[in-house]
C-alpha positions as CSV (number, residue, x, y, z in Angstrom):
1,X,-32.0,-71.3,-106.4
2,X,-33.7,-73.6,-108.3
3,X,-33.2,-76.5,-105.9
4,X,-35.4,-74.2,-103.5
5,X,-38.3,-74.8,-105.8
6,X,-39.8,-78.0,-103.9
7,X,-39.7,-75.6,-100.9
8,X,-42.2,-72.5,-102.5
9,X,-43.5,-71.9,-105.5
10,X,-41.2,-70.2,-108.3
11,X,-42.4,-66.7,-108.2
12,X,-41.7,-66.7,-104.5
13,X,-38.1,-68.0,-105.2
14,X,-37.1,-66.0,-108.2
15,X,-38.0,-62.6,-105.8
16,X,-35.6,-63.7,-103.4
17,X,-32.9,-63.9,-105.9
18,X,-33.5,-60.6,-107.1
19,X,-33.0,-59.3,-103.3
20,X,-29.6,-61.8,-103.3
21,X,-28.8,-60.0,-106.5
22,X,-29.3,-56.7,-105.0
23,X,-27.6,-57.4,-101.6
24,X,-24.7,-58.7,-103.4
25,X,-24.6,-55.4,-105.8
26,X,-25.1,-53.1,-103.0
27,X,-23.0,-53.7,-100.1
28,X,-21.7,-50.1,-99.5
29,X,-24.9,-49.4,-99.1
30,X,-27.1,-49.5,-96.0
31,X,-29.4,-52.4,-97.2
32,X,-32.7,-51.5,-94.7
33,X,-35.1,-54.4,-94.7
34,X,-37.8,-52.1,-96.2
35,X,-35.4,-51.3,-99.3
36,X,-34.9,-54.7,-100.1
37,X,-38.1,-55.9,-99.1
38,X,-39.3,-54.0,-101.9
39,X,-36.9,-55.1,-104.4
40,X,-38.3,-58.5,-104.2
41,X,-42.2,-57.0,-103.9
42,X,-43.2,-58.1,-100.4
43,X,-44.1,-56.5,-97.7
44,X,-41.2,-55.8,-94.9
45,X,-43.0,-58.2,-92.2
46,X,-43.7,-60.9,-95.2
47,X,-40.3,-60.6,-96.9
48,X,-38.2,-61.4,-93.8
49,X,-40.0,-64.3,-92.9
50,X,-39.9,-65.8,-96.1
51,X,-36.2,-64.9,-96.9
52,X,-35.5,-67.0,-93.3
53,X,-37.8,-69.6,-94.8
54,X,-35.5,-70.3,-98.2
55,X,-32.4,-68.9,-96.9
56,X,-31.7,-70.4,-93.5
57,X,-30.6,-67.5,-92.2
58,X,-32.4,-63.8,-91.6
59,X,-31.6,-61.3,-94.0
60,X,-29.4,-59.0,-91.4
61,X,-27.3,-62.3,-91.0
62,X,-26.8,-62.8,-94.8
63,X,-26.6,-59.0,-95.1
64,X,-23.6,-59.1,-92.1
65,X,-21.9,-62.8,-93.6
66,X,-21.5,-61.6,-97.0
67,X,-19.9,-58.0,-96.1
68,X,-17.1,-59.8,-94.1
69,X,-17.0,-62.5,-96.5
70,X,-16.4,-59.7,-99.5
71,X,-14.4,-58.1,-97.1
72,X,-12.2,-61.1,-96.0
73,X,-11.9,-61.2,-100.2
74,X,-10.5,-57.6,-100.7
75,X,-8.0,-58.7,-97.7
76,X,-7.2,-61.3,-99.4
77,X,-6.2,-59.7,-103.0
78,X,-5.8,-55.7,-101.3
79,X,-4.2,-52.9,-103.3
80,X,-2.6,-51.5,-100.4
81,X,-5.8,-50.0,-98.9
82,X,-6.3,-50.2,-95.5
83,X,-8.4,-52.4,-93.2
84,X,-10.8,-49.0,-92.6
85,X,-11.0,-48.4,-96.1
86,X,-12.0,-51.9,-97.0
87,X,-14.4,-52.1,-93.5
88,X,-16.2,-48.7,-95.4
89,X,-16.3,-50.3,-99.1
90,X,-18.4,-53.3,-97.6
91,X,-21.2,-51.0,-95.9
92,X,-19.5,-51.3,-92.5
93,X,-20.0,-47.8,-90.6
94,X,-16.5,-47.9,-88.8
95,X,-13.2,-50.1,-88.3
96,X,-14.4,-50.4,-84.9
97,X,-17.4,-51.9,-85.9
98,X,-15.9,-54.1,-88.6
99,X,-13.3,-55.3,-86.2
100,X,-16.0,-56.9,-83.7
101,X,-18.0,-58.2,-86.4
102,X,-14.9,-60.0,-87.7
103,X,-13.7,-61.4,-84.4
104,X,-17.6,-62.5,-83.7
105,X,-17.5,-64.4,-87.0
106,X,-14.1,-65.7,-87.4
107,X,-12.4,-65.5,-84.0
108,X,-10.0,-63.1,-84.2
109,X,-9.5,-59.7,-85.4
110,X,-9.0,-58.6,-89.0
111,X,-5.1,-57.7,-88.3
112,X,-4.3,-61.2,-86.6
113,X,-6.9,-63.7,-88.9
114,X,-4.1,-65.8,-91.0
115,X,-5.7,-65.3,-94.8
116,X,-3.5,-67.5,-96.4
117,X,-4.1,-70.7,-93.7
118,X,-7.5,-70.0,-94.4
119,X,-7.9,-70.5,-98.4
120,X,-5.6,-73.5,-97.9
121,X,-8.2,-75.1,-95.8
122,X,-10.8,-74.3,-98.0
123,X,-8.7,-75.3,-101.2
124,X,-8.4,-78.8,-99.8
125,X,-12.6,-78.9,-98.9
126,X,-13.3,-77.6,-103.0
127,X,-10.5,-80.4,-104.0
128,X,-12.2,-83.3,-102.2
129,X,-15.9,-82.2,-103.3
130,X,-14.6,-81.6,-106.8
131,X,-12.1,-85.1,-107.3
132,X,-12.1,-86.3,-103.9
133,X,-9.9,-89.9,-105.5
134,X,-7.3,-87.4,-107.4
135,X,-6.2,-84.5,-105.4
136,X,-2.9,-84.1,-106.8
137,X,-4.2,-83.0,-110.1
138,X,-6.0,-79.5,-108.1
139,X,-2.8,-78.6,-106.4
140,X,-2.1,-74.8,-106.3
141,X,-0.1,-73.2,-109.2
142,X,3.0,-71.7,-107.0
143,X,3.4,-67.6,-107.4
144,X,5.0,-66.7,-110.9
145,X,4.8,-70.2,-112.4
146,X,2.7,-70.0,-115.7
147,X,3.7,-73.9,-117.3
148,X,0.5,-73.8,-119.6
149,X,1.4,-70.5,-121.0
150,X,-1.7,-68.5,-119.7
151,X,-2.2,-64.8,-121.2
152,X,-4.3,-62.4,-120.7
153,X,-6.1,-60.0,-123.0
154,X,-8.2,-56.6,-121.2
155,X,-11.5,-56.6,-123.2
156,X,-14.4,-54.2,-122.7
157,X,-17.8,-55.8,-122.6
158,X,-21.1,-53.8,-122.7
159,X,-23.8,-54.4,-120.5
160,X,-25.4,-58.1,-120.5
161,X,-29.2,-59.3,-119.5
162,X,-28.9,-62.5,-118.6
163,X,-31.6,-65.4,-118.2
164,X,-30.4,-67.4,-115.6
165,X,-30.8,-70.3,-112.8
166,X,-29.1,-70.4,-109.8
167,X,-27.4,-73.2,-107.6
168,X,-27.5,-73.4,-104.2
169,X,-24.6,-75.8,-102.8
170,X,-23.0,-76.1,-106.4
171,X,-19.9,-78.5,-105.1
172,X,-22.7,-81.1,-104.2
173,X,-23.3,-84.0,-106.5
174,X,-25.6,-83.2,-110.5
175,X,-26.5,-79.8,-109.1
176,X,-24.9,-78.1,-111.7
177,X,-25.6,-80.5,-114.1
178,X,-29.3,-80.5,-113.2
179,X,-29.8,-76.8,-113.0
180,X,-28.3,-76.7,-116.7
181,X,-30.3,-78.7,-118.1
182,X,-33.3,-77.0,-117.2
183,X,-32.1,-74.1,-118.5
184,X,-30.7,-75.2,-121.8
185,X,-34.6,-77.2,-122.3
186,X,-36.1,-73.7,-121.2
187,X,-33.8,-72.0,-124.0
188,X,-34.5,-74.1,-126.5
189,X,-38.3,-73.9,-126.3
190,X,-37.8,-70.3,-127.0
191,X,-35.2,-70.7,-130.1
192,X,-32.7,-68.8,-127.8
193,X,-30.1,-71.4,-127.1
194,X,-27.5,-70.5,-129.5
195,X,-26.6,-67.2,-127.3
196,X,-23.7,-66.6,-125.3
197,X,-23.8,-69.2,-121.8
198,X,-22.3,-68.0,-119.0
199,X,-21.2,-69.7,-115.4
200,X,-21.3,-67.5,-112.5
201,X,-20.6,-67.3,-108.8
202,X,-20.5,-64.7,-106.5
203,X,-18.4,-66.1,-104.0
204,X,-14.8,-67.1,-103.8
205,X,-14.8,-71.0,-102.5
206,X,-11.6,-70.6,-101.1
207,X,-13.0,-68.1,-98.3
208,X,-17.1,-68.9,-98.1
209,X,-18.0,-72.6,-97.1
210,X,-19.0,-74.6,-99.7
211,X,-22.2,-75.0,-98.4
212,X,-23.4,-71.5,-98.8
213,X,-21.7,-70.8,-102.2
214,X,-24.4,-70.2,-105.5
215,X,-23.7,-71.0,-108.8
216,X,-25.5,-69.2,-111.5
217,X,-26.0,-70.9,-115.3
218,X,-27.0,-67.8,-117.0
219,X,-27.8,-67.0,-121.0
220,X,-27.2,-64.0,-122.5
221,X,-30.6,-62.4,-123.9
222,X,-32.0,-60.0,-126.1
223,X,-33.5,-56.9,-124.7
224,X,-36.6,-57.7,-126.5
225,X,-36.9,-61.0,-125.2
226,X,-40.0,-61.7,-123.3
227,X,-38.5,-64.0,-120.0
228,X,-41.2,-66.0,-118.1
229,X,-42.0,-65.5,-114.4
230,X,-40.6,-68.7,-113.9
231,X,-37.3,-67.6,-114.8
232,X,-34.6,-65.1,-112.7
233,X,-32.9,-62.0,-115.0
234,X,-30.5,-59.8,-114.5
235,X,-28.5,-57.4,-115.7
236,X,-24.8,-56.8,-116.0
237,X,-23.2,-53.2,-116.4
238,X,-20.4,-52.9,-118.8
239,X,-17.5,-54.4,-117.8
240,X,-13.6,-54.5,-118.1
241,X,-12.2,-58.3,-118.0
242,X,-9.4,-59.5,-118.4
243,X,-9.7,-62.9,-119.9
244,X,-7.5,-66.4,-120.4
245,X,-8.7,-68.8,-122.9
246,X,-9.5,-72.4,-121.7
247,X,-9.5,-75.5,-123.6
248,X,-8.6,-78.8,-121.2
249,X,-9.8,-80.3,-117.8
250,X,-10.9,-78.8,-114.7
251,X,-7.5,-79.0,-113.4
252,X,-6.5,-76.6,-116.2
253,X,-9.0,-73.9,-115.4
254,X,-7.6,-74.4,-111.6
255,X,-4.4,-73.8,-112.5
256,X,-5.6,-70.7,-114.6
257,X,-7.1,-69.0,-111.7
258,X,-4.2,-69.5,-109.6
259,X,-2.0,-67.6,-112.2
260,X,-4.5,-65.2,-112.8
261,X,-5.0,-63.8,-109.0
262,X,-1.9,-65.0,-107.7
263,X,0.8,-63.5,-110.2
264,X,-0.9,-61.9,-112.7
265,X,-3.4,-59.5,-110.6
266,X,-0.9,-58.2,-108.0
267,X,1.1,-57.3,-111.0
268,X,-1.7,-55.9,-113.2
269,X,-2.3,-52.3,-111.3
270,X,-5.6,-53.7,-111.4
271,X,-8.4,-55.0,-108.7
272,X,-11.5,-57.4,-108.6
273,X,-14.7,-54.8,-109.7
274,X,-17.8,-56.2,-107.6
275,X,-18.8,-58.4,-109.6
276,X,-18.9,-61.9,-110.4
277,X,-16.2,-64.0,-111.9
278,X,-17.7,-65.5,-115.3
279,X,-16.7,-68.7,-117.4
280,X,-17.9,-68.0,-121.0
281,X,-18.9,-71.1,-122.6
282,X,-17.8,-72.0,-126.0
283,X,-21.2,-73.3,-127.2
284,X,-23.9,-74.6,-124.7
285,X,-22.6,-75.6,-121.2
286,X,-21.2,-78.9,-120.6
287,X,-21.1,-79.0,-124.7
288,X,-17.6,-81.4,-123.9
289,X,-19.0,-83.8,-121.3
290,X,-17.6,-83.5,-117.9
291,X,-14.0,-83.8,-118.3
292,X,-13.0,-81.1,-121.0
293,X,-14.0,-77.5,-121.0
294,X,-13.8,-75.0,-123.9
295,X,-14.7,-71.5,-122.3
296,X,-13.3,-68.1,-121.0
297,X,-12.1,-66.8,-117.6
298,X,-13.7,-63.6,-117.3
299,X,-12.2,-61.3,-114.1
300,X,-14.1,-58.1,-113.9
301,X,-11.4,-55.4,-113.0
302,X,-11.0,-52.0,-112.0
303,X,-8.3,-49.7,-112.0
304,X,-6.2,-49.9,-109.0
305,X,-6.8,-46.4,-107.6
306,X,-10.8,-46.7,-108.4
307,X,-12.6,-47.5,-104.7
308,X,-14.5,-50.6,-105.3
């Protein structure tokens, strides 16, 4: 959120990520304003006015937006569970209730909304924000085509504390660029930039406008690192991913994605875990330039048959 920072002073920022964070982690649960009010250390009547303040939005509207937004993204890749099921894993107290939010928000009910019209729309929005003069390169992989060979290796990672900044509208011009090079200057300072850089984003582009999407530029840290106030952390559980190897253009890591939750995931007996989707850097971010990437897709999974 670190374009937020002409807007209030860093301290003020960084606690409203770590209620994002906790939002976003927790949205089985019932999320009262006092609970997350104290996550980020204000008081209830001062939290919500200053979450409106940064966010644009009060925090039961984020709180409702993101639960059918996760939902509309377990819809979207389900393992056979049903629309109740998935209402109940994204803190909704009924299918009834989940079924009027939905149609509120999107205009129809869960069982008639057309998933797959929708990500194309918002496909061709990421395309033209991301190479609005060569679209053809950013076309969708078709199911079961893998040309560049893509494979995928299950690896368990432990739990990560991660330095990070994040980016608000990500698709928009240097953001990115910007928010990383704050963060590798703030690294460096503190001999910690030749740790393990990550890219991170809650959200799925294809389903939440661009607009509202956040992009994280995070570092791997030590536990014994001291982090100053003017920096967010967090902290990562252990984690299964599955994981592609990238070395090429944007295009490629498109393409990879595609393969990866189109035909490979379906096939898998696996499911998205609630967490983010990583790129692991080879080397600082951006250590290529702009138009070759050497990283790592990393999709947190669970087991099929594990609720999420």
């Amino acid at each position: 959120m670190d374009d937020l920072s002409d807007l209030a002073n860093l301290d003020y920022v960084n606690r409203v990520n770590r209620a994002i964070d906790h939002v976003t982690r927790s949205l089985g649960e019932p999320l009262q304003l006092d609970e997350v009010a104290r996550v980020a250390c204000f008081s209830p009547f001062h939290f919500h006015r200053i979450f409106r303040a940064l966010m644009g939005e009060t925090l039961h509207s984020f709180v409702k937006r993101v639960r059918l937004e996760r939902a509309l993204y377990l819809i979207s890749h389900h393992d056979g569970s049903s629309l109740t099921d998935i209402a109940l894993r994204c803190g909704f107290t009924s299918s009834s209730e989940f079924s009027r939010s939905f149609r509120s928000h999107y205009g129809v009910p869960p069982s008639a909304f057309e998933i797959e019209r929708f990500r194309r729309t918002r496909r061709d929005q990421m395309r033209d924000a991301l190479a609005p003069d060569d679209r053809d390169r950013l076309e969708r992989l078709p199911v079961g085509e893998n040309p560049d060979g893509f494979a995928v290796r299950l690896r368990e990672l432990p739990a990560r504390r991660m330095a990070y900044v994040r980016v608000l509208r990500p698709y928009e011009g240097d953001r990115v660029r910007a928010a990383t090079a704050r963060m590798v200057a703030w690294a460096k300072q503190r001999g910690l930039a030749g740790g393990n850089w990550f890219g991170y984003q809650w959200e799925d582009p294809e389903i939440v406008p661009l607009d509202r999407c956040r992009y994280d530029i995070g570092l791997e840290i030590p536990a014994t690192a001291t982090v100053d106030r003017d920096m967010n952390v967090t902290v990562f559980p252990a984690l299964t991913v599955a994981e592609i190897d990238i070395a090429g253009p944007v295009e490629l890591e498109l393409r990879a994605l595609d393969w990866l939750y189109g035909t490979w995931l379906p096939r898998s007996g696996y499911v998205p875990d609630h967490q983010p989707g990583f790129e692991a850097f080879d080397g600082e971010p951006f250590a290529h330039g702009d138009e070759h990437f050497e990283l790592r897709i990393q999709l947190p999974i669970l087991a099929a048959a594990t609720p999420l």
